[in-house]
C-alpha positions as CSV (number, residue, x, y, z in Angstrom):
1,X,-10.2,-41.2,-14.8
2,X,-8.2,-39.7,-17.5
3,X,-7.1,-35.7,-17.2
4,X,-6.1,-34.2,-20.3
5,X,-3.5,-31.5,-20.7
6,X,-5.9,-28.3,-20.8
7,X,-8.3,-30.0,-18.1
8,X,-5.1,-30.2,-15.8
9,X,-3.8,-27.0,-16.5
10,X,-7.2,-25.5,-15.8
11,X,-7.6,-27.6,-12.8
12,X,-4.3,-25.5,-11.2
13,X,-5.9,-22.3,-12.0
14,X,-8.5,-22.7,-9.9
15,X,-6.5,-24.0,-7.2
16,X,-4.1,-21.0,-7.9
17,X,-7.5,-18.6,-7.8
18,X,-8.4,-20.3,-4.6
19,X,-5.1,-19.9,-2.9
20,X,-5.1,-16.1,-4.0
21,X,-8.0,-16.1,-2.5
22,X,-7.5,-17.3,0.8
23,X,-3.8,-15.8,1.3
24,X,-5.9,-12.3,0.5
25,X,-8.7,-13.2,3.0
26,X,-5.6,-13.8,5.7
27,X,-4.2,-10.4,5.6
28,X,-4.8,-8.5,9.0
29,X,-6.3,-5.0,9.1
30,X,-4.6,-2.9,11.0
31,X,-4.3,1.1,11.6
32,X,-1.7,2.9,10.9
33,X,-0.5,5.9,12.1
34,X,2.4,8.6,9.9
35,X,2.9,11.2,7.1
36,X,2.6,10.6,3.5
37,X,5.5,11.4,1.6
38,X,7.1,10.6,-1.3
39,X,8.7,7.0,-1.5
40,X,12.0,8.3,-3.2
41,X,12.2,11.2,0.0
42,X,11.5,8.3,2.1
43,X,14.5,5.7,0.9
44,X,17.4,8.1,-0.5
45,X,17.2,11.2,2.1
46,X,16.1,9.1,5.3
47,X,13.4,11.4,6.5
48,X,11.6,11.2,9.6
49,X,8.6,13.2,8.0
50,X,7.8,15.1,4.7
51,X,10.3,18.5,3.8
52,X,7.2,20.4,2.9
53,X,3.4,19.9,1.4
54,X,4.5,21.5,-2.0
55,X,7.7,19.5,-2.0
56,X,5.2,15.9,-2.0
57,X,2.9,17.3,-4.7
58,X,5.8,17.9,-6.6
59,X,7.4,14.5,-6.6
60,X,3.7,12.6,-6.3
61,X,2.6,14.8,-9.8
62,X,6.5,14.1,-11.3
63,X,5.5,9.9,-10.7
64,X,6.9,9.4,-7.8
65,X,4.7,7.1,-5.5
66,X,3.4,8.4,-2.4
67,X,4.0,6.1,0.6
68,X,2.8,5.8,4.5
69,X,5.8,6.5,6.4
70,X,4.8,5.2,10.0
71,X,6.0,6.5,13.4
72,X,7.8,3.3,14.2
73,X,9.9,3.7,10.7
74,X,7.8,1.1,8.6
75,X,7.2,2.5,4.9
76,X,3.9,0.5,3.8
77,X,3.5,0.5,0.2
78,X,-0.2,1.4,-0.8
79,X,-1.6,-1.1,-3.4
80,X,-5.1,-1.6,-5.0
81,X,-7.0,-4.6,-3.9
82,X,-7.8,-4.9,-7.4
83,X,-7.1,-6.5,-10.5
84,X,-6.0,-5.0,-12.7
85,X,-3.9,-3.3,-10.2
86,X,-4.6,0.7,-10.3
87,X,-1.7,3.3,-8.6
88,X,-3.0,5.2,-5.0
89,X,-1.4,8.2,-5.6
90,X,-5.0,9.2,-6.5
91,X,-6.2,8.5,-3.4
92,X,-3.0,9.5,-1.2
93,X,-2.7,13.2,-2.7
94,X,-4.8,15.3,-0.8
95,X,-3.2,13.7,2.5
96,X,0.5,14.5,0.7
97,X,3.4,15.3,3.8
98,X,0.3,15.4,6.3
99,X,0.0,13.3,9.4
100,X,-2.8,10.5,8.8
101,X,-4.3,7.6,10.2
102,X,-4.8,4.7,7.7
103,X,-7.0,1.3,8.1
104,X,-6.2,-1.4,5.8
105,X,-5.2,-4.9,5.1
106,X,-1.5,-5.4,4.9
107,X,0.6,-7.6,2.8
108,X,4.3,-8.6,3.7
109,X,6.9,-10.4,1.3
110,X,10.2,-9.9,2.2
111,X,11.3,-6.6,4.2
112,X,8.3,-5.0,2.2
113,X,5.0,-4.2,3.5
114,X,1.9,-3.1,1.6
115,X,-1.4,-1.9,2.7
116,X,-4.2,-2.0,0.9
117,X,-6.0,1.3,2.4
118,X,-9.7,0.9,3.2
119,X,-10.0,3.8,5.0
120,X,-7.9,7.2,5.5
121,X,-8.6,10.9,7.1
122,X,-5.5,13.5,8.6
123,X,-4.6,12.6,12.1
124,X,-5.7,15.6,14.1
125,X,-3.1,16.9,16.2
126,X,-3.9,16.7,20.2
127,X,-4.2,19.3,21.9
């Protein structure tokens, strides 16, 4: 059998696609539970939770990228599912400096971790 330069190369694109594929398929779900704030808040003025509501808008509508700040410290990076990619701030604004409860596949390279949110509503507070 002879393989040809193009026929290989295309040959380890759909192994690539497949991989993708699978690694994607692999990623847990899990629920997480925090505020949404704004990622440059989150990294450069170690908060535990937003300043204010205004204060998230503000740096979310200045293109700053809202993250999910969990209660054990984790800062998940939301990300579409999609390609091509799309930003969540979209998606994250009405929730911005609120408590919330997200469900979602995550993703983890490095000390980073990403979560691809399939579903998110405010944590109600208990009484």
């Amino acid at each position: 059998m002879k393989f040809t330069t193009a026929g290989s190369a295309a040959a380890l694109l759909v192994l690539l696609a497949a991989a993708m594929c699978l690694s994607a398929a692999d990623a847990p779900t899990i629920t997480v539970k925090g505020y949404v704030l704004d990622s440059a808040c989150a990294f450069t003025k170690d908060l535990s939770k937003p300043i204010s509501k205004q204060c998230a808008i503000s740096c979310a509508n200045a293109g700053s990228q809202l993250v999910i700040l969990a209660d054990d410290g984790t800062i998940y990076w939301p990300i579409a599912g999609t390609t091509p990619s799309s930003g969540q701030n979209p998606k994250l604004l009405p929730f911005a400096a609120d408590r919330v409860v997200v469900t979602g596949k995550v993703y983890q390279r490095g000390g980073s971790k990403a979560i691809v949110i399939e579903k998110i509503e405010a944590q109600v507070p208990q009484q």
